[in-house]
C-alpha positions in Angstrom: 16.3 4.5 -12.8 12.4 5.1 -12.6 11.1 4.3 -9.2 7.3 3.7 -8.8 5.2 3.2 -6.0 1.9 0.4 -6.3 -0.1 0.9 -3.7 -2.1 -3.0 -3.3 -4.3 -4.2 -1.4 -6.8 -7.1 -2.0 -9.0 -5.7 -4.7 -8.7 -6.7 -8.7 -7.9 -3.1 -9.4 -4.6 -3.0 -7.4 -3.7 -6.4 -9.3 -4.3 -4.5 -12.4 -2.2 -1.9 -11.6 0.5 -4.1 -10.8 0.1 -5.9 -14.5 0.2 -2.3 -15.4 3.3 -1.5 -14.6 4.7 -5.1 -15.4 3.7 -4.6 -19.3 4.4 -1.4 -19.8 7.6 -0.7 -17.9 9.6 -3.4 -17.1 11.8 -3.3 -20.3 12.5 0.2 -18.6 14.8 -1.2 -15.6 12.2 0.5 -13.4 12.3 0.1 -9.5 9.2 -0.9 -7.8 8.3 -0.7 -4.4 5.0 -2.6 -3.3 3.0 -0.8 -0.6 -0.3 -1.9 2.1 -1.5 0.8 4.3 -2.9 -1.9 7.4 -6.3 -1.2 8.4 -6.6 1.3 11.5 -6.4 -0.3 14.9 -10.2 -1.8 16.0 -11.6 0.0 19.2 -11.1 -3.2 20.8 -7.1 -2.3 21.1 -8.0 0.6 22.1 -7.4 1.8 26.0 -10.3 2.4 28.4 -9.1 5.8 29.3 -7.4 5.4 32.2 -3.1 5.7 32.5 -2.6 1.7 31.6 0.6 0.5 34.3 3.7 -0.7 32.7 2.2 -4.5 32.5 -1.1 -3.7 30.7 0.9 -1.8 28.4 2.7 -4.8 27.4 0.1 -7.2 27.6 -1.7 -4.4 25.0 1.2 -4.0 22.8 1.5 -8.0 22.6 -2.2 -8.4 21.3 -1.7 -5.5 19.1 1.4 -6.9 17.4 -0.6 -10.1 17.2 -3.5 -8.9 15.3 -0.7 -6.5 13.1 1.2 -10.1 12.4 -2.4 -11.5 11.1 -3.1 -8.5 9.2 0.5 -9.0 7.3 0.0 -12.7 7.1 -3.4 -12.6 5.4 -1.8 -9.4 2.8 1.9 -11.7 2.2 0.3 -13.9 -0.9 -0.7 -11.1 -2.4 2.2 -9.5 -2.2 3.7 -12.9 -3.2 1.2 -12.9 -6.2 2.4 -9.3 -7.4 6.1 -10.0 -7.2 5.3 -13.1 -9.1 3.3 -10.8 -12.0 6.5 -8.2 -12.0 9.0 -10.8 -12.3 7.5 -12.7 -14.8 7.4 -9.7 -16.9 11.1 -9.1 -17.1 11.5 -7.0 -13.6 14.4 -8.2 -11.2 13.4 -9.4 -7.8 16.2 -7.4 -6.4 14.2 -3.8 -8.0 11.0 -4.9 -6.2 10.5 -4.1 -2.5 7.4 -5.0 -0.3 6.7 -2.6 2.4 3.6 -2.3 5.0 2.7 1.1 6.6 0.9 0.5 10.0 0.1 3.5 12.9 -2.0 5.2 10.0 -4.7 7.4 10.2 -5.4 8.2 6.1 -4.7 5.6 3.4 -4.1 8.0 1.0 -1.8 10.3 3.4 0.1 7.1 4.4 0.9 6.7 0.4 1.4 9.6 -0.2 4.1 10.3 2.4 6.1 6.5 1.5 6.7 8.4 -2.2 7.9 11.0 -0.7 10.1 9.8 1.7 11.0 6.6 -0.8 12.0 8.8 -3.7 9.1 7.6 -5.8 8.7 9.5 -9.4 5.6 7.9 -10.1 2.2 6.5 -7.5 0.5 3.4 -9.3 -3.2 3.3 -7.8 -6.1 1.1 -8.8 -9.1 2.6 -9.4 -11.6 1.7 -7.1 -15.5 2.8 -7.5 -18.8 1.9 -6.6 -20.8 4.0 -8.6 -20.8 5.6 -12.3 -21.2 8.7 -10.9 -18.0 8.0 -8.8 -15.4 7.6 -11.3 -12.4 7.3 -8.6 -12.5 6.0 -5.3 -12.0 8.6 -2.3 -8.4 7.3 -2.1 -7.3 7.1 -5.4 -8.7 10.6 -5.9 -7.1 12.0 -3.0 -4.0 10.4 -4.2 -4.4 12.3 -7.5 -5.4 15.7 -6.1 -2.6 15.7 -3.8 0.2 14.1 -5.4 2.1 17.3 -6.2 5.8 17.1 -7.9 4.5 13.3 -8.6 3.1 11.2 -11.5 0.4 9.4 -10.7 -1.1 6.9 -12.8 -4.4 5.3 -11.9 -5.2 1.9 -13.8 -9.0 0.8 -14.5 
């Protein structure tokens, strides 16, 4: 079975790629596995640079998880939304999995590594630009650059 990797977040080119993959390969018995790479940490978390005692660290870690729970919250009806798209088209809810990344440094890294370790065949990346001169965003062309031993399919 043909396992791809959609790597979403809240941009109109991620839902692409996720129609994508939904028209073209879901007569295909494909496996898909839904990815968001959370934004990096804000300074604010950050420590002051001093040794933080055991009860700042956990007052720290509770914020933290906080502001991680609100970062999956406001990404959960998108990930609802492509689900929705996949299963409409003929792909099984039980061959789509959601999955968030968090304690990243590099998007494209962080996507990168999930195929990898997922068993992923093929990355599904929207293209993301701001200029003509750019054709691919810095992420998606990272992705394809780097992606070696994958497929990687970037959708307009």
């Amino acid at each position: 079975m043909k396992k791809m990797l959609i790597a979403i977040d809240d941009s109109s080119s991620a839902m692409k790629a996720v129609e994508y993959v939904a028209q073209q390969f879901a007569a295909d018995g494909v496996q898909v596995g839904l990815v968001h790479v959370l934004p990096n940490l804000p300074a604010i978390f950050w420590d002051e640079g001093h040794i933080l005692s055991e009860d700042e660290k956990r007052d720290r870690k509770k914020v933290v998880d906080k502001w991680l729970d609100a970062q999956k919250a406001r990404m959960e009806p998108l990930f609802k939304k492509a689900v929705d798209v996949l299963i409409s088209k003929g792909i099984p809810s039980s061959r789509v999995q959601t999955k968030f990344v968090s304690d990243s440094t590099d998007v494209a890294d962080s996507i990168l590594e999930e195929a990898r370790d997922g068993g992923y065949e093929t990355i599904v990346v929207g293209r993301f630009h701001h200029s003509p001169k750019n054709v691919l965003g810095t992420v998606s062309h990272r992705i394809a650059t780097q992606a070696s031993g994958l497929i990687v399919t970037i959708v307009g």
